[in-house]
C-alpha positions in Angstrom: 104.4 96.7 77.8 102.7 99.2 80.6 99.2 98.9 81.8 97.6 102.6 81.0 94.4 102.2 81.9 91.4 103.9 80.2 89.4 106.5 81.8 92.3 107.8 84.0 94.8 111.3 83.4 98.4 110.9 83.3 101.2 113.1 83.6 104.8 113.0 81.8 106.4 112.5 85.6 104.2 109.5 85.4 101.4 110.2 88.3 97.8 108.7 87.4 94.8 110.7 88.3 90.9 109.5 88.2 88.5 111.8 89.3 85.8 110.4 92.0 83.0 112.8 92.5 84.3 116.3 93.7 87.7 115.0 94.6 90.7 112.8 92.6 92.6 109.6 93.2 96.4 109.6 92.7 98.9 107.3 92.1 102.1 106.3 89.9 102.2 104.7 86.8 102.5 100.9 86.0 105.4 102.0 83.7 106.9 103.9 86.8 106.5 101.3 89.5 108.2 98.8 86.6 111.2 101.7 86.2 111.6 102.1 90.4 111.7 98.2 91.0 111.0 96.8 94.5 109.2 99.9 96.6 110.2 99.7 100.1 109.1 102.7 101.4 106.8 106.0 100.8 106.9 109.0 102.9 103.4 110.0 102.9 101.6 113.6 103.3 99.2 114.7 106.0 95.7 115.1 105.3 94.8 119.0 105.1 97.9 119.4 103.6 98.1 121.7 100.1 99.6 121.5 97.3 100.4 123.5 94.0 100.5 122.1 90.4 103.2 119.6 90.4 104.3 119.9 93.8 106.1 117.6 95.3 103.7 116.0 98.4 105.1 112.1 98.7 108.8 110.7 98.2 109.0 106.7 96.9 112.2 105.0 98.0 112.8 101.4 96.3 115.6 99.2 96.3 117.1 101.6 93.3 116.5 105.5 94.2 114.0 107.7 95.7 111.7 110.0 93.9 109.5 112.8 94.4 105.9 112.1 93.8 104.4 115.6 92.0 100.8 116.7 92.6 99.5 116.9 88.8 97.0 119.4 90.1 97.1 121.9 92.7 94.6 121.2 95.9 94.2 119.6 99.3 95.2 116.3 100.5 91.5 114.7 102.1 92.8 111.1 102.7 95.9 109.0 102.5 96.2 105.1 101.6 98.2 104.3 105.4 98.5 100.8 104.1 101.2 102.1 102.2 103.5 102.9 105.7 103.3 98.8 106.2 102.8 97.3 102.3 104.7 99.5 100.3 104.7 97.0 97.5 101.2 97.3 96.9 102.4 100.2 94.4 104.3 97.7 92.5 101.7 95.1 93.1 98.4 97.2 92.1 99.4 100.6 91.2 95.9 101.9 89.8 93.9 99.9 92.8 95.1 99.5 96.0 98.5 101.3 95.8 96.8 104.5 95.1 98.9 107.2 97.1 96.2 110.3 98.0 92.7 111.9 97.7 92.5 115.4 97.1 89.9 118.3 96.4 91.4 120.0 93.7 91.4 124.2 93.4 90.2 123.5 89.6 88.5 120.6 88.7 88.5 121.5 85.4 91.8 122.0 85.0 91.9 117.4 84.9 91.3 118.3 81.1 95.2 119.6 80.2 96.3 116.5 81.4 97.4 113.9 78.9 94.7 111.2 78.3 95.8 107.4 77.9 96.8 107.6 74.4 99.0 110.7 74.6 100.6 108.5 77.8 101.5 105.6 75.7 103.1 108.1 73.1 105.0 109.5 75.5 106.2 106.4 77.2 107.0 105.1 73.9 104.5 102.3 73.7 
């Protein structure tokens, strides 16, 4: 069974958001990290760069595939987690701590509220 933590937003392409102050914390899902295996690589965004509801700003590669990683929210990138370039496999080994994958300042902070909430996660993951 997944780890969904409470008091986070979650998206059906399985991106976690927590909102901190005026800007948001994003990463993938425990459940996603679990369906991607070993993570090798991420190819990061730049800070300052923008992004529009689910677009794509980061790529994951693991031993598997590579997959797009979707903004759930539209807004800039403020900081990146770097430790990712050397310790990819801090997504796998702490995906809501410190394998989160950007900051960003959102266009709409109210706009966190369509996203699904824990519960409505677990339903749609099946657990």
């Amino acid at each position: 069974m997944s780890e969904v933590p409470e008091g986070l937003f979650y998206t059906k392409e399985h991106e976690w958001l927590k909102v901190d102050g005026d800007e948001v914390i994003i990463g993938i899902t425990d459940h996603a990290q679990n369906a991607l295996t070993d993570i090798v690589y991420i190819e990061l965004p730049e800070v300052g760069e923008t992004c529009d509801d689910m677009g794509e700003f980061a790529i994951v590669e693991s031993v598997k595939s590579a997959s797009p990683i979707f903004a759930p929210l539209g807004g800039e990138i403020t900081a990146v987690n770097d430790a990712l370039d050397d310790t990819p496999e801090l997504m796998n080994e702490d995906p809501y701590g410190e394998g989160w994958i950007v900051k960003m300042k959102l266009n709409d902070p109210a706009a966190v509220s369509g996203l699904m909430s824990p519960g409505d996660y677990k339903s749609e993951i099946g657990e």
